[in-house]
C-alpha positions in Angstrom: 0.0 0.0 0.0 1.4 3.4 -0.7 0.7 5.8 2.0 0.9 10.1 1.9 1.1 11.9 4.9 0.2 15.7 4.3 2.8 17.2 6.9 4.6 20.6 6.7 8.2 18.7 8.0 9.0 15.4 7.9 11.0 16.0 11.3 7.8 16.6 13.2 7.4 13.6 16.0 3.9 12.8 15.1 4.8 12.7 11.6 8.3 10.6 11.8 6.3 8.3 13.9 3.6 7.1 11.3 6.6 7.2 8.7 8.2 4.8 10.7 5.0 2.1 11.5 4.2 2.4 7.7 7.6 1.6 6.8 7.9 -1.6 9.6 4.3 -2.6 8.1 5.8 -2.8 5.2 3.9 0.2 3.5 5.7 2.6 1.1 5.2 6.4 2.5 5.2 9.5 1.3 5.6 13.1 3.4 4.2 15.3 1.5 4.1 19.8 2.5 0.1 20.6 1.5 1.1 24.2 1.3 3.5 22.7 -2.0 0.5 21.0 -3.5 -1.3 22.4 -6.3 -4.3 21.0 -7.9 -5.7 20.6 -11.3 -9.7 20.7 -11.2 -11.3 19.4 -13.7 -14.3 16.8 -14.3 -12.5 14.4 -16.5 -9.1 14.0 -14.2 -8.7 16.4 -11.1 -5.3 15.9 -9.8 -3.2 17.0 -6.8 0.5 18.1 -8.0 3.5 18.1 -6.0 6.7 19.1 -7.2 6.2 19.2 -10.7 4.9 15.6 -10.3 1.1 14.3 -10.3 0.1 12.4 -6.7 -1.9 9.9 -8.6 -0.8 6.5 -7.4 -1.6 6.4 -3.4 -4.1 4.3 -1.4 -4.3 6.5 1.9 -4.0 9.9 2.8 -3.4 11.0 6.9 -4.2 14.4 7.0 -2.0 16.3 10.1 -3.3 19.8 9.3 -2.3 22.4 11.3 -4.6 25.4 12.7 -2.4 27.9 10.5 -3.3 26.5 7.1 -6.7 24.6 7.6 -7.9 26.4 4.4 -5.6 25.3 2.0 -4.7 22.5 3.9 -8.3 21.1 3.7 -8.5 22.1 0.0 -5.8 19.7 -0.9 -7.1 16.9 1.2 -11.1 17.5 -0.8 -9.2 17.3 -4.0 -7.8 13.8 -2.9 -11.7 13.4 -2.0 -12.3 14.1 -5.6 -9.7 11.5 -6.8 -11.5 9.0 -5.0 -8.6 8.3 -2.4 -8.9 7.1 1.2 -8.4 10.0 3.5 -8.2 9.1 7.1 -10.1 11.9 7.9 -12.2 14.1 5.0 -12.0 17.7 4.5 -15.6 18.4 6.1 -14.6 16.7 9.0 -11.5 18.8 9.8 -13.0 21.5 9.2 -16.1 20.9 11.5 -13.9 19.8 14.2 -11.4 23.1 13.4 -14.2 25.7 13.8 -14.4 25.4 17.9 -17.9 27.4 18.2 -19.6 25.0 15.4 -18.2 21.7 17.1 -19.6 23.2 20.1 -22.6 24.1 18.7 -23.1 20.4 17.2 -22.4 18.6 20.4 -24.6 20.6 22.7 -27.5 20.0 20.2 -27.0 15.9 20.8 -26.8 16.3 24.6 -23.1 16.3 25.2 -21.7 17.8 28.8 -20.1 20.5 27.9 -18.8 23.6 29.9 -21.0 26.4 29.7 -20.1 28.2 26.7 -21.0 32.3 25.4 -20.2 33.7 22.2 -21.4 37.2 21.4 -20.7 39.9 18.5 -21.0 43.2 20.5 -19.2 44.3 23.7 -22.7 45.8 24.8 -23.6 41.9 25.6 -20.1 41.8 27.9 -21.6 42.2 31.0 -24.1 39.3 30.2 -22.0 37.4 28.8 -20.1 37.1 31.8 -22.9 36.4 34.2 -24.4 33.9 31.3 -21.2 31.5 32.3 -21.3 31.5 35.9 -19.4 35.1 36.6 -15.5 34.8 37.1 -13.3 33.2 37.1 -13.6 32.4 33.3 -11.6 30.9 30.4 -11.7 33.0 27.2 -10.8 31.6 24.4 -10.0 32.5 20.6 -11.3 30.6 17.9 -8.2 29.6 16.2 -6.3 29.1 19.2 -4.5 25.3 19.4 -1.7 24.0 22.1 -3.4 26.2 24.8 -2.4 29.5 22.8 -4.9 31.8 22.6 -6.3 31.0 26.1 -6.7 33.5 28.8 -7.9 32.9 32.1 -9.5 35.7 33.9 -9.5 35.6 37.8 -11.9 39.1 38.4 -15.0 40.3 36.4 -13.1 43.5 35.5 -10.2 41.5 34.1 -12.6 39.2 32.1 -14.5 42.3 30.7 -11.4 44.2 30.0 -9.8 41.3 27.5 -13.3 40.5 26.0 -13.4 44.0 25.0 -9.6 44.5 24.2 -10.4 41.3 21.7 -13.5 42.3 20.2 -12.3 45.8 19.5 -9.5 43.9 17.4 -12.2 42.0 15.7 -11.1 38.8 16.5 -13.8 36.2 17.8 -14.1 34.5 21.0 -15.7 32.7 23.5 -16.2 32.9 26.7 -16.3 29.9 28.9 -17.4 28.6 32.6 -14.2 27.8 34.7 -14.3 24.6 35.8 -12.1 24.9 39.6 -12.6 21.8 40.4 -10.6 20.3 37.6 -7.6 21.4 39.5 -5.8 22.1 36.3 -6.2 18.5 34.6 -7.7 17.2 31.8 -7.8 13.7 29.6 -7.0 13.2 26.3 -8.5 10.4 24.9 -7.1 9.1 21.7 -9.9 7.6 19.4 -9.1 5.4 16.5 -12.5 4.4 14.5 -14.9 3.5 17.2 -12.7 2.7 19.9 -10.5 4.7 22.5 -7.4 3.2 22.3 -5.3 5.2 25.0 -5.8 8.1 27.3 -4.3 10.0 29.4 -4.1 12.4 32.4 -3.0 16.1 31.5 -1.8 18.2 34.6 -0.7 21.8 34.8 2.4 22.9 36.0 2.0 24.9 39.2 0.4 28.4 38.6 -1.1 27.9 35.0 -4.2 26.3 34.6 -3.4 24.9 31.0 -2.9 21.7 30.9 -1.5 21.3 27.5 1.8 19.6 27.3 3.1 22.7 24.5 2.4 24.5 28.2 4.8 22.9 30.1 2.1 20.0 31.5 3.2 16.4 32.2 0.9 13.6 31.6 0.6 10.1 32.7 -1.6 7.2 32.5 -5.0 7.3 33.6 -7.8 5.1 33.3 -11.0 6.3 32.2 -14.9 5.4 33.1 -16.9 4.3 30.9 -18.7 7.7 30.2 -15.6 9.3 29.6 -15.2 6.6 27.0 -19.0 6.5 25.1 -18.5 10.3 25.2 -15.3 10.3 23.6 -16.6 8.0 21.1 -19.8 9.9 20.1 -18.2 13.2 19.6 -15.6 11.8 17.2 -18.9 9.8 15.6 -20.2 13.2 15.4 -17.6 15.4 14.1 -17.6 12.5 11.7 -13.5 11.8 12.3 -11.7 8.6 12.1 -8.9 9.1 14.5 -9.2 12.2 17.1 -7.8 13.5 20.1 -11.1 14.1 22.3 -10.0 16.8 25.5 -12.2 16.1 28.5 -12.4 17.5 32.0 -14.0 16.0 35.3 -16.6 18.5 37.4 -18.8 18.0 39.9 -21.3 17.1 37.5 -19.4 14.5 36.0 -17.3 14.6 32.2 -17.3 17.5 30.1 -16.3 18.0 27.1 -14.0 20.6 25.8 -12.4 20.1 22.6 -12.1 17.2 19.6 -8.7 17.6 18.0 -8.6 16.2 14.4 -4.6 16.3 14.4 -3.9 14.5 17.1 0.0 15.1 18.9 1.8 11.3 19.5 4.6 11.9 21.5 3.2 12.9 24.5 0.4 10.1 24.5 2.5 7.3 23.5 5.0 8.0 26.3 2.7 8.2 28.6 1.0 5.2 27.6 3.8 3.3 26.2 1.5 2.3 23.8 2.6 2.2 19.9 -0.2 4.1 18.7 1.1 5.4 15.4 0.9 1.4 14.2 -2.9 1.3 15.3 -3.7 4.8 13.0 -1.4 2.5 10.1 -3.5 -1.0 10.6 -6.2 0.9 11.0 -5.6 2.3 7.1 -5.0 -1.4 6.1 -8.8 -2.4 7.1 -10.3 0.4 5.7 -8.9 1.6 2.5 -9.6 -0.3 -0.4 -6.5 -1.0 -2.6 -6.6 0.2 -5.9 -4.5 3.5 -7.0 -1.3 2.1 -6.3 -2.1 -1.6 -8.2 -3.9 0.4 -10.9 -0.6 2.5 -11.9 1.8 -0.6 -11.4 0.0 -3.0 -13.9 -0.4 0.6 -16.4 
């Protein structure tokens, strides 16, 4: 099976990772920079280019689209759509889980605990805003933001009211977000591979920031999860329509909540917690699902 993995740099852990279970699977791979593609649309023959070269020949595409180029990045992976090759997760599906307010939106509409969430156009709705999630302390966060950038935690009303506004008055969108205390600073990333969780683990904060993101300086380790935490992980990949995720959950006092379904999931920090080879489950995951074809096709031509 030939395998391309749309990746900015090859050097990237996640990336070297799946290059490596393809290769001891016995797979030829391909890293390929989406932001290099270029595609020919037509009805008869659309193609993806790369280098001068058509990408014609490959049975599987893994997608690890960053935040930074989810528009062109999701382009390239449609036009692979159109070629009729095996993306491990589509273009509609990335960009569903990408957009944080719709994914939101979707999982509170099919009963999904989630944090209580605001998200306003006008400053005039501040005040109300703020007392709509529970008062302060609050998390706001940006829209794009990934790896805990673009999160704020505001400890006073005034604070809170002062960076909505600042943020707003940039024109940049937000949302404003109950503060679970509770939580202590920890979270659980579930890793989801078709309809099963195959590893999770425990996310904690270093002292004095409440993000728990390892790109923040947080540690993680093993942690077993209840069966709630699992079904719910499950459904909102089922829902954003992903094959492989990273679902972010956090425990309250009124049980798992979720915050975030990642459709570029991070290895490193997983698999060492978990000791778990998980880029070889995302590769024989490929070999179940993606019908053979493209490759055979243009060896026999």
């Amino acid at each position: 099976m030939k395998i391309g993995i749309l990746s900015r740099k090859q050097e990237i852990f996640s990336t070297k990772r799946l290059v490596e279970a393809a290769h001891a699977l016995g797979h030829e791979v391909k890293v390929i920079d989406p932001l290099r593609c270029y595609v020919d649309i037509n009805s008869l023959n659309p193609m993806v280019h790369y280098k001068e070269h058509p990408l014609n020949n490959f049975d599987a595409i893994i997608p690890r689209i960053g935040a930074s180029i989810t528009f062109y990045g999701t382009a390239i992976v449609r036009q692979f759509e159109m070629m009729g090759v095996y993306c491990v997760n589509d273009s509609v599906s990335i960009s569903r889980a990408r957009d944080k307010l719709r994914s939101l939106q979707l999982l509170s509409r099919k009963g999904v605990g989630l944090p209580i969430t605001g998200f306003a156009h006008s400053t005039e709705m501040t005040q109300d805003l703020i007392k709509l999630v529970g008062g302060a302390p609050l998390v706001i966060k940006l829209l794009e933001g990934t790896q805990g950038k673009g999160v704020v935690l505001a400890e006073t009303k005034k604070a809170a009211a002062s960076v909505i506004d600042a943020l707003r008055g940039l024109e940049t969108f937000i949302l404003v977000q109950q503060f679970i205390k509770e939580s202590d600073g920890a979270d659980i990333r579930c890793f989801v591979i078709g309809d099963k969780v195959v590893a999770s683990m425990k996310r904690q904060a270093q002292d004095g920031e409440f993000r728990s993101n390892l790109h923040q300086g947080g540690k993680a380790e093993l942690i077993t999860i209840t069966t709630k935490e699992r079904q719910m992980a499950i459904k909102a990949t089922r829902m954003m329509g992903l094959r492989v995720s990273g679902v972010d959950i956090i425990r309250s006092k009124k049980g798992p909540l979720l915050l975030e379904v990642n459709s570029s999931p991070g290895l490193k920090g997983i698999e060492q917690a978990t000791r778990k080879d998980i880029a070889k489950m995302v590769i024989q995951y490929i070999e179940k699902n993606a019908p053979l074809g493209n490759s055979r096709r243009k060896e026999k031509g």
